[in-house]
C-alpha positions in Angstrom: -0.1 -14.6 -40.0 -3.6 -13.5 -40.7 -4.0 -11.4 -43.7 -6.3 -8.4 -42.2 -4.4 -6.3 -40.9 -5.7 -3.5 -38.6 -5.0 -0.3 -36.7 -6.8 0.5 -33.7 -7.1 3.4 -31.2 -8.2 2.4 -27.6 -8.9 4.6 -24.6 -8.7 3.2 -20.9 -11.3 6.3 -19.3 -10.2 5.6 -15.6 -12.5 7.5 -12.8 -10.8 6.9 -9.7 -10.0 2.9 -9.3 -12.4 2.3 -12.2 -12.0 2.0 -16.0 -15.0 2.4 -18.7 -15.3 -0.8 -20.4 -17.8 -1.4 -23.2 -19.4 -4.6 -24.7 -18.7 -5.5 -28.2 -21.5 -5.2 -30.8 -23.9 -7.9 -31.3 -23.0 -9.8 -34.4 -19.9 -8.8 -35.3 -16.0 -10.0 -33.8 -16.0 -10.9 -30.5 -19.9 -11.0 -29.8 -20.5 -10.8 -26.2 -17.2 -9.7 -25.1 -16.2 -6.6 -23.1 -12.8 -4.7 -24.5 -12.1 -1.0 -23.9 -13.6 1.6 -26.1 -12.3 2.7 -29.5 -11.8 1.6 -32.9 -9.9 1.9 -36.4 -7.9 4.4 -37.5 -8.6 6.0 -40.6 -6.0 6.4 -43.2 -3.9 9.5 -42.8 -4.8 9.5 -39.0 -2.6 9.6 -36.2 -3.9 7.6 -32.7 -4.5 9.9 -30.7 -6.5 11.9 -33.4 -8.6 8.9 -34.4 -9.2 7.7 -30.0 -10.7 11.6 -29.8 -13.0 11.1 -33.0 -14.3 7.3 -32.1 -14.4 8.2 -28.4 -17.1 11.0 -29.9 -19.1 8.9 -31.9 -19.3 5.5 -30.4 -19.9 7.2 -26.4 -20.5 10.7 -27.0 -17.0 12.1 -25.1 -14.8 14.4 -25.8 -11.0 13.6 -24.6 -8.9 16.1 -23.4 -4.5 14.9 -23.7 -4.8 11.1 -23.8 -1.8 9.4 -22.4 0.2 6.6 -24.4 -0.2 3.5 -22.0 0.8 0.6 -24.5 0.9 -0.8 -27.7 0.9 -4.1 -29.0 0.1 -6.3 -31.5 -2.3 -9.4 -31.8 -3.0 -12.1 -34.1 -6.3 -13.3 -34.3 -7.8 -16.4 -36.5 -8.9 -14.1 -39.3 -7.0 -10.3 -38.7 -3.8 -8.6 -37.0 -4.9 -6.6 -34.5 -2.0 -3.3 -33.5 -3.5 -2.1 -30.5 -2.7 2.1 -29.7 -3.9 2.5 -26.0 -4.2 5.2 -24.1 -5.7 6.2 -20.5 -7.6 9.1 -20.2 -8.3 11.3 -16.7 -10.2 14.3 -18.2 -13.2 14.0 -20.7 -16.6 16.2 -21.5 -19.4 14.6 -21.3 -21.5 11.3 -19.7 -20.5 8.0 -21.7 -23.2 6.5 -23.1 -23.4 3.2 -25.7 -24.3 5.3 -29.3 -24.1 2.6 -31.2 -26.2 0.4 -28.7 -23.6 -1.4 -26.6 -23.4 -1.7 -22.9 -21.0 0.4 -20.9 -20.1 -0.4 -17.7 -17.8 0.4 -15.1 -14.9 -1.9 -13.7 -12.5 -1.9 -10.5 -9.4 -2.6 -12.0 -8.8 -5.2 -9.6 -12.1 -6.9 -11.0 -10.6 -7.1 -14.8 -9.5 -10.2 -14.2 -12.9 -11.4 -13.8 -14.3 -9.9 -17.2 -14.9 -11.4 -20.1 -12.7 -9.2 -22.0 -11.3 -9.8 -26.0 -8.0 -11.9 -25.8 -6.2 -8.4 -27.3 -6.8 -6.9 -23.5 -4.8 -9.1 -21.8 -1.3 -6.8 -21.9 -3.4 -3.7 -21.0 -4.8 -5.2 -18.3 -1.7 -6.0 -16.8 -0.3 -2.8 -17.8 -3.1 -1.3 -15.5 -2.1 -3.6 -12.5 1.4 -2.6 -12.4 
């Protein structure tokens, strides 16, 4: 088992039959790959609490009651990945990439074509239940 071991707060933002996906950052983990948006939580920080503050800073949303969808865990070569998702229906503001990604959105019927992070697998099918 990997060593790194990491917390993470994700947020499926559905808009009718389509989910907000968002490219990872150039250079870092998973170059090139799509996952949805979110990020580490901070010590001290429950999931919910930390998918309202990353949803702020990394597209510029505000999250109204995010819904548990699933958790999980994955190991990759170099961390443990523990996965907190949640969908999301109601949000303020336009997503936009702050941190210079590409947003796009998906059909969930079309996730299966997306080059999305290995991690997404289980909310993917989650979503397709």
């Amino acid at each position: 088992m990997p060593d790194l071991r990491i917390e993470v707060a994700a947020g499926v933002l559905r808009r009718g039959d389509d989910v907000l996906l968002a490219e990872r950052v150039r250079g870092g983990h998973g170059d090139g790959y799509w996952e949805f948006p979110g990020g580490k939580i901070e010590s001290g920080e429950s999931p919910s609490d930390a998918l309202a503050r990353e949803l702020e800073e990394e597209i510029g949303v505000r999250i109204d009651t995010p819904q548990p969808l699933i958790t999980l865990s994955h190991d990759y070569p170099q961390r443990h990945v523990r996965l907190h998702v949640f969908e999301v229906h109601d949000w303020q503001g336009e997503p936009a990439g702050r941190e210079g990604q590409a947003l796009q959105w998906c059909a969930v019927s079309a996730l299966a074509r997306v080059q999305l992070l290995e991690a997404n697998a289980p909310i993917v099918a989650a979503l397709t239940r």
